[in-house]
C-alpha positions as CSV (number, residue, x, y, z in Angstrom):
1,X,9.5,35.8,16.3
2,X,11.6,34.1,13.5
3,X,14.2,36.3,12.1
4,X,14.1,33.8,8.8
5,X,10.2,34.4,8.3
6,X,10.5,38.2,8.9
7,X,13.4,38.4,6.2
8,X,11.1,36.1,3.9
9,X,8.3,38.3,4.6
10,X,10.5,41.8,3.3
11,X,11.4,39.3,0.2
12,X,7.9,38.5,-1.0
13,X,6.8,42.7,-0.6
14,X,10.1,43.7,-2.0
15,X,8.9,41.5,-4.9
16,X,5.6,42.9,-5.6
17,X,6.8,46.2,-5.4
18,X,9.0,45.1,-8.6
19,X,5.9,44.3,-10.3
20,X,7.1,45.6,-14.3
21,X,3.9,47.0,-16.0
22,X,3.1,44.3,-18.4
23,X,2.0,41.7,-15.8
24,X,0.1,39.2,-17.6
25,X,3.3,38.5,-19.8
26,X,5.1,37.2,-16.9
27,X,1.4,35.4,-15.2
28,X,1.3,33.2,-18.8
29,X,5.3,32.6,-18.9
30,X,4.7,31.2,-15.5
31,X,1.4,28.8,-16.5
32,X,3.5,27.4,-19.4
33,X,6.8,26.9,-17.0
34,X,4.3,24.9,-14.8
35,X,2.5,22.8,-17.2
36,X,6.0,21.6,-18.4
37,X,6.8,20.8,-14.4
38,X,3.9,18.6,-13.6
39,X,4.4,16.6,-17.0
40,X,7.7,15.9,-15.9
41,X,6.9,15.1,-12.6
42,X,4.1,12.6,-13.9
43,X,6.9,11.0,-15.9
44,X,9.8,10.9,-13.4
45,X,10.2,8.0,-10.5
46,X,7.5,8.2,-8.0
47,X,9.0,9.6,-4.6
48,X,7.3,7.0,-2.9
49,X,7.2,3.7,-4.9
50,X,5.0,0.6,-3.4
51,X,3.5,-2.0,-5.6
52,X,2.3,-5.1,-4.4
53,X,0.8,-7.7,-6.4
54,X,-1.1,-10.8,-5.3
55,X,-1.1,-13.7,-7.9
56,X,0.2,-17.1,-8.8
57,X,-2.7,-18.8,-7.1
58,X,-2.1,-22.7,-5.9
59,X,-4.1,-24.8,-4.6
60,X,-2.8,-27.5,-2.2
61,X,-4.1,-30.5,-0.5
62,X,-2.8,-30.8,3.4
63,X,-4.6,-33.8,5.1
64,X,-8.0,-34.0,3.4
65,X,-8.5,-30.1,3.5
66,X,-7.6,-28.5,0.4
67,X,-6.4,-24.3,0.7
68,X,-5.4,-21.5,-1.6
69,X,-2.7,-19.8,-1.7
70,X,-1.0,-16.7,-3.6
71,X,2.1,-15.2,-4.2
72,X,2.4,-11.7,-2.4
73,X,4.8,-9.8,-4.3
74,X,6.3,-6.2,-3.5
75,X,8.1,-3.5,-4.8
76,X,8.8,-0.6,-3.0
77,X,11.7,2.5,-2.3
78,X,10.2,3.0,0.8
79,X,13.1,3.2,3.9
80,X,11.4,1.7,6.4
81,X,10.9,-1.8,4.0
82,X,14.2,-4.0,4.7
83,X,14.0,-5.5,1.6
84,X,13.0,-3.4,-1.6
85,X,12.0,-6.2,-3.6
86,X,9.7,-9.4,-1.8
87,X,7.7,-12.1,-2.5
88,X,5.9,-14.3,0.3
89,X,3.0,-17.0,-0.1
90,X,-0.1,-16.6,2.1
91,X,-3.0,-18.0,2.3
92,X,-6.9,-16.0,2.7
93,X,-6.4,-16.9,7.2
94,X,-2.9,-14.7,6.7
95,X,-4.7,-11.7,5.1
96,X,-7.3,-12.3,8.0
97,X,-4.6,-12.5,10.7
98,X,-2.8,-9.5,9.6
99,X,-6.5,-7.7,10.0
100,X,-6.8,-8.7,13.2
101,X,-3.2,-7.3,14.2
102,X,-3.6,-4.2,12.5
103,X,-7.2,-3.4,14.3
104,X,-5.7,-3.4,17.7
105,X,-4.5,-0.1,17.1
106,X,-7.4,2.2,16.7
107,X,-5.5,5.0,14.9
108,X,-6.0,2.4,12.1
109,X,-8.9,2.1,9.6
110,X,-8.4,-1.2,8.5
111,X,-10.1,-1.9,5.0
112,X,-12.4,-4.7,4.3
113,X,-11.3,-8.7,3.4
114,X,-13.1,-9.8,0.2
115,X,-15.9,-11.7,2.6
116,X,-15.4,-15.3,3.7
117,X,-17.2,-17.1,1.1
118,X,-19.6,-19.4,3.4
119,X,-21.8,-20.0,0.6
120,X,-19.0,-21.8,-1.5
121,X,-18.2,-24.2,1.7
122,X,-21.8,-25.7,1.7
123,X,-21.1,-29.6,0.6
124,X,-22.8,-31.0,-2.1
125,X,-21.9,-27.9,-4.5
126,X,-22.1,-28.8,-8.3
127,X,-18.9,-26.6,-8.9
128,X,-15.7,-26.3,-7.2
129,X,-16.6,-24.3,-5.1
130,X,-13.8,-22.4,-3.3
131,X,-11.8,-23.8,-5.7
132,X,-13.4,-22.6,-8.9
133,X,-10.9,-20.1,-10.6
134,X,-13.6,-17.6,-11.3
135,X,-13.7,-17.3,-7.3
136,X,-10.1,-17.4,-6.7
137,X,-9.7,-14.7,-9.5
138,X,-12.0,-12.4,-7.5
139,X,-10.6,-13.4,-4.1
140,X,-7.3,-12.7,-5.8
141,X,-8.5,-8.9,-6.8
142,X,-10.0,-8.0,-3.2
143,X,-6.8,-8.9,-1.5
144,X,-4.9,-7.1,-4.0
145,X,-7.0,-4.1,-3.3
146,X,-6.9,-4.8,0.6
147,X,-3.2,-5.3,0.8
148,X,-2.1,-2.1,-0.9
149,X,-4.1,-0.2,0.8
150,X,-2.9,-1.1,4.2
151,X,0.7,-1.2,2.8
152,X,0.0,2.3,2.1
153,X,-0.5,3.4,5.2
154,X,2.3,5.7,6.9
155,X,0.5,4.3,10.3
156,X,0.4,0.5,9.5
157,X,3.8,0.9,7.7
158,X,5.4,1.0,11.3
159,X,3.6,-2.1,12.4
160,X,5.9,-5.2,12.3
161,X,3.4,-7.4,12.1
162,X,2.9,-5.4,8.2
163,X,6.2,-6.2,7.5
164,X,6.0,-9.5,8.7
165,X,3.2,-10.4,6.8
166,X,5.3,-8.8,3.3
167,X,8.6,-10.1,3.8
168,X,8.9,-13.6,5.9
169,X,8.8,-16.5,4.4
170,X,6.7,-17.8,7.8
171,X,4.3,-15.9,9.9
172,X,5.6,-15.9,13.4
173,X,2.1,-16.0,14.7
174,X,3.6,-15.5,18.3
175,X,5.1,-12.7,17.6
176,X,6.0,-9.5,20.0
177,X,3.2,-6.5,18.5
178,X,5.7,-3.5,17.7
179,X,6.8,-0.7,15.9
180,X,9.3,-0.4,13.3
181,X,12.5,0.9,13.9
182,X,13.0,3.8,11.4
183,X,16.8,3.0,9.8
């Protein structure tokens, strides 16, 4: 056995044996000494910051075809994350990409992309279609939503192609699949 846990052990009844008499005195001291812990904790740092923000959305015109894109922004204190502070621009095919990468490794539930939109790509639209802001704002929510929650994944955190997609200016699309190297 563990001589540590067996001398914890002898601590804990050695404790209860020390009980004084007028218990519930000490039982409400320690509730208020608690209360006072969690409200600090709720105010202090988070152990484990990660923010990541998708917004500033452009749209550009490349040879007849017009795309979206938005700014991925990131703050985090997480190690493994070479750069604390990030911002990339990727387009909806990048968020779709980075699915595809991440679902090769079972172990990973991969959220849902806000859906492909085929509606909006029908010609002959009265509105803007893709390109109508309400749309964008909404696309802009969903992969807000999506991205954090992969980002906040222990398991996808060691995938580069997570950190690729955060923190290169270009997706290397031919990339070597791989784990992080904890630093």
């Amino acid at each position: 056995g563990h001589p540590q846990l067996a001398h914890k052990r002898d601590l804990k009844m050695a404790d209860s044996e020390a009980v004084p008499p007028a218990q519930s005195d000490a039982v409400n001291t320690k509730r208020l000494d608690f209360k006072k812990q969690t409200l600090d904790d709720a105010y202090a740092a988070p152990a484990n910051l990660l923010e990541i923000e998708v917004c500033n959305p452009e749209t550009h015109l490349a040879s007849r075809a017009r795309y979206t894109d938005y700014e991925v922004r990131m703050r985090t204190n997480i190690p493994i994350f070479k750069e604390k502070e990030s911002s990339v621009r990727r387009r909806y095919r990048d968020f779709e990409w980075l699915k595809k990468e991440l679902e090769r490794d079972s172990k990973i539930v991969v959220p849902v992309l806000p859906g492909k939109a085929l509606k909006r790509q029908l010609p002959f639209r009265g509105d803007e279609g893709l390109f109508e802001d309400e749309f964008i704002e909404e696309r802009k929510k969903g992969l807000e939503e999506f991205i954090n929650k992969i980002a906040g994944h222990p398991l996808a955190q060691n995938e580069r192609c997570l950190h690729m997609f955060l923190q290169e200016s270009i997706i290397d699309k031919s990339y070597v699949p791989g784990k992080m190297k904890h630093t």
